[in-house]
Each structure stands twice: as C-alpha cells, then as structure tokens.
C-alpha positions as CSV (number, residue, x, y, z in Angstrom):
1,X,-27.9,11.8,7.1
2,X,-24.4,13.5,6.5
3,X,-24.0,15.7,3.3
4,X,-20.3,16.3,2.2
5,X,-18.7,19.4,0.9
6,X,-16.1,19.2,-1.3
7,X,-14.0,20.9,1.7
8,X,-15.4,18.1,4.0
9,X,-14.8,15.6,1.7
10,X,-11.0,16.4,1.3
11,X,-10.5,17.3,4.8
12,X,-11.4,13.6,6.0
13,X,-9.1,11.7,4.4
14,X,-5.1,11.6,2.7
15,X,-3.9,11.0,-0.3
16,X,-2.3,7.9,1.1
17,X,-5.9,6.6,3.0
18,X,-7.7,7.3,-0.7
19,X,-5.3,4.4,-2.5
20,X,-5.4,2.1,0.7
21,X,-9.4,1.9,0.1
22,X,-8.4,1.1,-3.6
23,X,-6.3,-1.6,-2.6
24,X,-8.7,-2.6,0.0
25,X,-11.5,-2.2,-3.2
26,X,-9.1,-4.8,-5.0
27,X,-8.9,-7.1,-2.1
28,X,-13.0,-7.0,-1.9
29,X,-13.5,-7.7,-5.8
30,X,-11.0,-10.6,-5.7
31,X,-13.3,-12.2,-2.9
32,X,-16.4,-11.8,-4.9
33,X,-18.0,-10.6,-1.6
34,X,-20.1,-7.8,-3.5
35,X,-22.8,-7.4,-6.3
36,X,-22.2,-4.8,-8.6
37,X,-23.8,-4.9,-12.4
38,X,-22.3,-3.7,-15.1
39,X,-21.9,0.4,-14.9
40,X,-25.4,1.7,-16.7
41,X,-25.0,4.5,-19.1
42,X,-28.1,6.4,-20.4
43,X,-27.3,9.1,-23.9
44,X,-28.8,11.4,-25.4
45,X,-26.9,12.9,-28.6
46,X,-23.4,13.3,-26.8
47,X,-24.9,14.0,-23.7
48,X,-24.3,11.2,-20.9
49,X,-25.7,9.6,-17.3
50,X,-23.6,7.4,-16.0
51,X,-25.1,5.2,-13.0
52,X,-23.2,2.9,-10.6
53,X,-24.1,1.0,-7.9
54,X,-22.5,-1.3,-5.8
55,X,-24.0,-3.9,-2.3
56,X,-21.4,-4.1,0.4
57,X,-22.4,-5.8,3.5
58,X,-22.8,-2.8,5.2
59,X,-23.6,-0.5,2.7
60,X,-24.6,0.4,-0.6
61,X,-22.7,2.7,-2.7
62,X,-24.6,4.6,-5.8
63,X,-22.4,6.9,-8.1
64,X,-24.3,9.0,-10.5
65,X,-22.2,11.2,-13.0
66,X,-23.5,13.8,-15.8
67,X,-20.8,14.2,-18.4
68,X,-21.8,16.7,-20.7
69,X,-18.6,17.8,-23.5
70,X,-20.0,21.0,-24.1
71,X,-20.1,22.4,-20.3
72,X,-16.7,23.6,-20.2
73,X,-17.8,26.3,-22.8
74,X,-20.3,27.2,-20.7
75,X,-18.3,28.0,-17.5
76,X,-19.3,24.8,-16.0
77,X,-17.8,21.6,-15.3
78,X,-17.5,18.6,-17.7
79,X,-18.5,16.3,-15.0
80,X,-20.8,16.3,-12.1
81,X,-23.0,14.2,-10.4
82,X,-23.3,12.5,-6.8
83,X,-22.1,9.7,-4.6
84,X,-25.3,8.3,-2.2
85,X,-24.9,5.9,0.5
86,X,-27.6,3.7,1.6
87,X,-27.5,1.8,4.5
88,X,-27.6,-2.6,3.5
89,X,-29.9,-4.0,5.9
90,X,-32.9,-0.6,5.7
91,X,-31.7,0.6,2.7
92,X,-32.1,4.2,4.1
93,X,-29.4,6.9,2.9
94,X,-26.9,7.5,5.5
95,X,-24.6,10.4,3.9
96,X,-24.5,12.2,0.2
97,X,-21.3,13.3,-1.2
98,X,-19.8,15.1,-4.4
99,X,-19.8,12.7,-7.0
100,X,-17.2,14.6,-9.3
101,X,-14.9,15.1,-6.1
102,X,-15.4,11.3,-5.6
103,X,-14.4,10.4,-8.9
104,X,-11.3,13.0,-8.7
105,X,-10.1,10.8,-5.4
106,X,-10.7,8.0,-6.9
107,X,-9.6,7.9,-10.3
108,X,-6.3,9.6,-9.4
109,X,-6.3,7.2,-6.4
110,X,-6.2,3.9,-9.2
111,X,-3.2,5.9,-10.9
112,X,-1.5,6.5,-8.2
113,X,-1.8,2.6,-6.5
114,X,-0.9,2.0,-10.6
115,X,2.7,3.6,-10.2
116,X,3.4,2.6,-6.5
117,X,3.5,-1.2,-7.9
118,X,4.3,-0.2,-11.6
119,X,6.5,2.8,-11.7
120,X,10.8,2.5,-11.1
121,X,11.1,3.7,-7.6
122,X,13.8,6.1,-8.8
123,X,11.1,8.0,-11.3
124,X,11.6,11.3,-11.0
125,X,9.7,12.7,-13.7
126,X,6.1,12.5,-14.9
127,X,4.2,13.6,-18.2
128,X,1.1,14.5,-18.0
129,X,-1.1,14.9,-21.5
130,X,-4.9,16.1,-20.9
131,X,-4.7,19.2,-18.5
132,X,-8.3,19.2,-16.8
133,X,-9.4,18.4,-13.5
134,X,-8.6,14.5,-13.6
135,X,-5.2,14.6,-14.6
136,X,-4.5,18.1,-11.9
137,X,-5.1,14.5,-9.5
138,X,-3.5,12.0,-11.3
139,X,-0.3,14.7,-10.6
140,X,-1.0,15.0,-7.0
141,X,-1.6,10.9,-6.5
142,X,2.3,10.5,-8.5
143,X,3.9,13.1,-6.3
144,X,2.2,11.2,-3.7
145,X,4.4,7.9,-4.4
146,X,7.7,8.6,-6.1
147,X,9.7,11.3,-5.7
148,X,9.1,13.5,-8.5
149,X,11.0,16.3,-9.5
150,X,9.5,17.9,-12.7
151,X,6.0,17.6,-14.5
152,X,5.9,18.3,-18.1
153,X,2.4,19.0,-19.6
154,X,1.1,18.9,-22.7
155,X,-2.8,19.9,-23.5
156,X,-3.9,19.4,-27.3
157,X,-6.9,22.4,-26.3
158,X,-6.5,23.9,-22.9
159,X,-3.6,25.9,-23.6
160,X,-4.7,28.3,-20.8
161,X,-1.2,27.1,-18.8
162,X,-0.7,29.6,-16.2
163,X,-4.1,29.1,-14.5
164,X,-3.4,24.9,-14.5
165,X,0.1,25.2,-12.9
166,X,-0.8,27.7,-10.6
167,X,-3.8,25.6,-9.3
168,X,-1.4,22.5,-9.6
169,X,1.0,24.3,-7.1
170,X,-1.3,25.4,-5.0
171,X,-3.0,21.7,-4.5
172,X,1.0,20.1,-4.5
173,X,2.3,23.3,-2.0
174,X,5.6,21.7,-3.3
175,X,7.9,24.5,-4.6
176,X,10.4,21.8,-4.9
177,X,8.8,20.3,-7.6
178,X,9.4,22.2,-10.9
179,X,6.5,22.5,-13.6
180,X,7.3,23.2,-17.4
181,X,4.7,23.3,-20.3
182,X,5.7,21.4,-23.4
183,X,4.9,22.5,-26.8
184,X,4.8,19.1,-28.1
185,X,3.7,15.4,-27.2
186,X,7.2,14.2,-28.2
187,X,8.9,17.0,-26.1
188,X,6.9,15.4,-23.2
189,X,7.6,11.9,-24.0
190,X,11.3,12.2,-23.9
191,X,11.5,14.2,-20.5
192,X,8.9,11.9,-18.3
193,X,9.6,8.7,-16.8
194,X,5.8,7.8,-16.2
195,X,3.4,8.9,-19.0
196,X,-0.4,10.2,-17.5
197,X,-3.3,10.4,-20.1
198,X,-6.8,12.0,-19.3
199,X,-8.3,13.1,-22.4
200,X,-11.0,12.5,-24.6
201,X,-9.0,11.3,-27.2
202,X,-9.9,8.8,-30.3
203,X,-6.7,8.5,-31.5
204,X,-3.9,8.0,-29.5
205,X,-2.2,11.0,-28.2
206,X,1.4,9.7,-28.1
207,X,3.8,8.7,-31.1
208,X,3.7,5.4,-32.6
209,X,7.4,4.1,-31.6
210,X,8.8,2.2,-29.5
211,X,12.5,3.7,-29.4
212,X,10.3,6.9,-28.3
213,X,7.9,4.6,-25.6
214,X,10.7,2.4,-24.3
215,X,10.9,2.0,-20.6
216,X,7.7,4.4,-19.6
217,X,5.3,3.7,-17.2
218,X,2.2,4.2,-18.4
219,X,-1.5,5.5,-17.0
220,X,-4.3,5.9,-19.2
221,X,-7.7,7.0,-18.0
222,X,-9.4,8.3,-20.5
223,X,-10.2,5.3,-22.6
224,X,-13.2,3.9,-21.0
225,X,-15.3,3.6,-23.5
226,X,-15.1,1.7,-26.7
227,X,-14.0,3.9,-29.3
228,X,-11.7,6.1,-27.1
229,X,-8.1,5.3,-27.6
230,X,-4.9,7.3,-25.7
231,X,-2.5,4.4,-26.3
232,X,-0.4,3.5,-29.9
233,X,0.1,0.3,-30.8
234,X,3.8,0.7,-30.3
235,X,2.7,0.3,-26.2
236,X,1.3,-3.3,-26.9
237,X,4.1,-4.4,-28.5
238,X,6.4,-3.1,-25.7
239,X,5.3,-4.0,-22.5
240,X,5.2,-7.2,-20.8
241,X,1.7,-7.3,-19.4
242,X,-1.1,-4.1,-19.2
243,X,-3.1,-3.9,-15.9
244,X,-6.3,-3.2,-15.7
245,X,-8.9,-3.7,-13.0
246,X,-12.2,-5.9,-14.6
247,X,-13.0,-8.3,-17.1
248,X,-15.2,-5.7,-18.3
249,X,-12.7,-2.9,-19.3
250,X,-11.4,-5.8,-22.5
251,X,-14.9,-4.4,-24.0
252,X,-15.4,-1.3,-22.2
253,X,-12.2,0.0,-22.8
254,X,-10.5,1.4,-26.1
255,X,-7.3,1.1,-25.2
256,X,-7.6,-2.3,-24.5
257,X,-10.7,-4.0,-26.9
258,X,-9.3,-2.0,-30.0
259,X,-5.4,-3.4,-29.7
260,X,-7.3,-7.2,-28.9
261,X,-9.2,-7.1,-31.6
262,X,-6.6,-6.3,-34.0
263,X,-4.3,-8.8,-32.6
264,X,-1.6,-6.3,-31.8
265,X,-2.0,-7.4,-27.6
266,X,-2.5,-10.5,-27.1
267,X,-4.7,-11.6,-24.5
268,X,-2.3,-13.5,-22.4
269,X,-0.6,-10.0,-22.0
270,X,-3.4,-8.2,-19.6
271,X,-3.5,-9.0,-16.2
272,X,-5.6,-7.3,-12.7
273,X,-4.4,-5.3,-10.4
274,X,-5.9,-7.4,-7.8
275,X,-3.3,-10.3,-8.6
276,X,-0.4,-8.1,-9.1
277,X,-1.3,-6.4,-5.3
C-alpha cells in the first residue's frame, strides 16, 4: 500500500493533469458509470466530519475531512482529513493520501477548469476575497489558464498580508505577476476581471450592484452548505446561466438554494459543467 506525502502528492502531478481528471470526473458523472451517495456529514456543535465515498470500476475512492472553525487559533489547520483508496473487486486499500492536500488540488482544480471555459481569454486580472489555504490554490489554478497579470486580495479577518503573498509567490515563482492587497471589497471588484470567493461567509461578501458586478467571471467555493452565501443577488440577475456540478449543490448550496428559493435565479438559469465541457 503507497502512503503520500504532501511533497509526493504534488510532485506526481501538474496543475494542468489535476483539471484534466476534473474534466475526465465530468465525463464519468455524465455517463452515470459510478455510485456515489450523497456526501455524509456528522456535527457536533460547530465541529464537522465530512465523509465521501465514491465506486469506480477499478477503485474506490473515500474522502474523509475534519473541519473544525476554531483550529486556526490554535496553530493548526481548519481542515484536515484523508483520502483512502480501495481496490473495487477485494476492496483492500491500495494507497492513503492527504485529504486536505487532495481537496486543495481539487477544489482549486474545479475553479480553474471553471475559468478555462468561463473566463474572457484576455483576463488579466483576478480578485481573490477569503485569503486561506483554498483560495492561495484557486490563485495558482487561474494563473494556470489565463494570463494573469495582477491579483488583488481582500481578507475580511486574515489581514496577516505579507506572510500570504509571500507564500503565494513562492508557490506561483512568477515575479511577473504583481500582487497588491486591497483595503476594500469594492477596491477589489473594480480592478479584477474574474472574482474568486473562499470564505465562510453568510452574507455575501461582494456589493449588491450590478453596474459594480457587470462583466465578472465569477468562482465561488465557499457556499456549500445551506446557509452559506458569497454571492448578492445582483449576480443572479446578471448572468446568463450559473454552473455548477450536481443536482445536489440546488440544496446543498447557499449560493444557489437561497437565490432559487427567493425567485431572484430562476431555475432555467443553472446549468452543469459536464454539458458546457
């Protein structure tokens, strides 16, 4: 059985190979050739375990996550957990891998197979509000695809800049790229041409108007699970259609179930990623 470092587990694939499994991911759910239930979440108080598994024909997949709010305050992470890989036909684990890294490649991975299909290929520019581990890769995922120029960030409680840009540079080792904190959402909004959310977020953490919102590409992660919200109502009414990538995410999802509900996005308005690709 192989155990994976976090090392290990970067050193085996590329950005690039990481959102070609996503598309391939698409490709797999669109078949239906899979069995994956609904992803299981156990609480207690605000303390979550968060269990997925998933039956390929060769393999089984089994993500287990522990977020827990208050570990940053402790010096550890908000997330953790691991990724185990059983076998199909025995059932027997074949490797064991970091579960956070995993969902670092592949969260940023969706974002970043999000703006190769979504995002103007002349975007140059990307915001990113929520300054923590997930959106450091939702950054390196959009470098990845368009040719950015400038991030702007914006971080409503990690103001702790310096350390986040310089670990941002380091992971980019583009010193083309230039990096400037914002001291306001707004400030952000106007100098980004795609707009990255990963917080924690109940209310939405941009403006309400659409002369502000007009023309942005826009990539939300944080809002997966029902009362979480990152997106105003002013996105609904702009855009043309909001991709997602299951059924499940119109009740899962904040962003999405809260704007349905209200009648604010119509339901003819949200489309998969698997059709789109």
């Amino acid at each position: 059985m192989k155990v994976l470092s976090r090392e290990e587990m970067w050193e085996a694939v590329t950005l690039d190979d990481v959102m070609d499994a996503i598309e391939d991911s698409y490709s797999i759910h669109k078949k239906g050739n899979y069995t994956m239930p609904d992803r299981f979440i156990a609480s207690r108080g605000k303390n979550m375990m968060l269990y997925m598994p998933c039956f390929l024909e060769q393999f089984i997949g089994t993500k287990m996550l522990a977020e827990f709010p208050d570990n940053p305050q402790r010096g550890l992470p908000y997330l953790n957990g691991l990724m185990i890989l059983n076998e199909a036909d025995t059932g027997l684990p074949c490797a064991i891998m970091n579960g956070s890294v995993l969902t670092a490649m592949r969260t940023g991975a969706v974002g970043g197979v999000a703006i190769r299909y979504l995002a103007s290929e002349s975007a140059q520019s990307v915001g990113l509000v929520g300054c923590g581990m997930q959106g450091l890769h939702q950054i390196l995922y959009a470098c990845a695809v368009r040719p950015i120029r400038d991030i702007y960030l914006f971080d409503g409680y990690n103001k702790d800049y310096p350390a986040f840009i310089k670990k941002l540079s380091d992971r980019l080792g583009r010193p083309d790229i230039q990096i400037h904190a914002c001291s306001s959402v707004n400030e952000l909004v106007k100098q980004s041409d795609i707009l990255i959310s990963a917080t924690q977020a109940t209310d939405p953490v941009y403006p309400d108007d659409e002369d502000l919102l007009r023309g942005k590409c826009f990539v939300a992660i944080g809002s997966w699970r029902p009362e979480r919200r990152e997106l105003p109502d002013a996105v609904s009414r702009l855009v043309s259609q909001i991709y997602t990538e299951l059924p499940y995410a119109c009740e899962e999802t904040g962003d999405l179930r809260i704007p349905l509900e209200s009648g604010v996005l119509p339901k003819e308005k949200v489309k998969y990623m698997e059709d789109l690709i």
